[in-house]
C-alpha positions in Angstrom: -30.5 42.4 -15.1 -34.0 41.9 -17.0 -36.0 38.6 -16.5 -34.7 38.0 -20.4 -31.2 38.1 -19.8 -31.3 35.7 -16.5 -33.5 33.8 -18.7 -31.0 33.0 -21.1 -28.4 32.5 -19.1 -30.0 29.8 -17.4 -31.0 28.2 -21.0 -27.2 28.3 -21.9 -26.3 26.8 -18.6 -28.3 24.2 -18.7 -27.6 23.1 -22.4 -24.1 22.4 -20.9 -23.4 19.5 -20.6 -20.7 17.7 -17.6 -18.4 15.4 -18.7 -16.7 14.6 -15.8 -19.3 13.1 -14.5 -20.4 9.3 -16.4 -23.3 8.1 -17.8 -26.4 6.3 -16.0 -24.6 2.5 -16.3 -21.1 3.7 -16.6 -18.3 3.3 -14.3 -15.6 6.4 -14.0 -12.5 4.3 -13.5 -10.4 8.0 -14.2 -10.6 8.7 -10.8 -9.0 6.1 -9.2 -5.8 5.4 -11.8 -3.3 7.8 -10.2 -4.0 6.0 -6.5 -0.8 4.5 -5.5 -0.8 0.9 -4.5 1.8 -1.1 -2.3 2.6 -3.9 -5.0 4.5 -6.9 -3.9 6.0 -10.8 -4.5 6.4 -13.0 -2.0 9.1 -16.3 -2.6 7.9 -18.3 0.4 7.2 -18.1 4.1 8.3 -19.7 7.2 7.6 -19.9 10.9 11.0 -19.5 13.1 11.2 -18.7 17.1 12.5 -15.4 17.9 16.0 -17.6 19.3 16.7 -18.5 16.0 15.9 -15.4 14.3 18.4 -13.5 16.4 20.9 -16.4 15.4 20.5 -15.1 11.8 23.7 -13.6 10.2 25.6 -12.9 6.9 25.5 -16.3 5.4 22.5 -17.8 6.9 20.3 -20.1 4.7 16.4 -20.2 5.6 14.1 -23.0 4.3 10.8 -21.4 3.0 7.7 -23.6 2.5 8.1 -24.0 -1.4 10.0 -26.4 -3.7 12.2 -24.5 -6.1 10.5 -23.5 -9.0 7.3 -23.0 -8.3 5.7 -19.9 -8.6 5.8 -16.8 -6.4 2.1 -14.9 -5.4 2.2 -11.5 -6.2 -0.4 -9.1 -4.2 -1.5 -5.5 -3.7 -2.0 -4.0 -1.2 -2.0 -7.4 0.8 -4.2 -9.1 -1.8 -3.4 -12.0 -3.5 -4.0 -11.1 -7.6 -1.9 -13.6 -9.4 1.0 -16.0 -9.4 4.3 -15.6 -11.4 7.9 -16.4 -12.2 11.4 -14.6 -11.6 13.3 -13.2 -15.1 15.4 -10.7 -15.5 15.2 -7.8 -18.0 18.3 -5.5 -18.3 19.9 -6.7 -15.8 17.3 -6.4 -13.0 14.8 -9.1 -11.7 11.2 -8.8 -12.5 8.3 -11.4 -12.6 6.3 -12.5 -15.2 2.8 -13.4 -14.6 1.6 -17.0 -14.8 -2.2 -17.0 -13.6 -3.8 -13.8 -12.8 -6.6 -14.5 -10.0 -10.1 -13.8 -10.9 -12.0 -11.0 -9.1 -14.5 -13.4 -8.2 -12.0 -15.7 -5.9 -10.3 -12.9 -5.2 -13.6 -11.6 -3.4 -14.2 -15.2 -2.4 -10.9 -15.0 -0.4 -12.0 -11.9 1.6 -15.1 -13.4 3.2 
């Protein structure tokens, strides 16, 4: 190859131009979208001693820590991110969310 072929090959490389990769200041969120997360509602807790967990059967009633009605915290991946209610849609139960909690408590809460 002459020195006026490789030269112009490196001009037309270099005029090309990589979108995959974002702009100075710009955040690539494309990468992480397909990432699955664990996402999950919790009712309530409780505390019970091992004696009267294996009491447990069909039937059983457990007392969580919340009134009736109030809302349930929905997290990923072990993170609290908002509070909702139960509906149901077609038949199946989903939640609807009330208060979504800001990424700045939600970092607070990691500390």
């Amino acid at each position: 190859m002459n020195a006026n072929a490789e030269a112009a090959e490196v001009a037309e490389f270099d005029q090309i131009q990589d979108d995959s990769q974002p702009a100075a200041g710009d955040v690539n969120l494309e990468v992480i979208l397909d990432v699955p997360v664990t996402l999950s509602m919790e009712v309530g807790r409780t505390r019970v001693p091992i004696r009267n967990l294996l009491q447990l059967n069909q039937g059983s009633v457990v007392e969580l820590d919340r009134a009736a009605g109030e809302p349930l915290d929905v997290f990923v991946n072990g993170t609290l991110i908002a509070h909702g209610e139960v509906v149901v849609v077609n038949e199946r139960f989903g939640i609807r969310l009330t208060d979504v909690v800001s990424p700045a408590e939600r970092l607070r809460k990691l500390k």
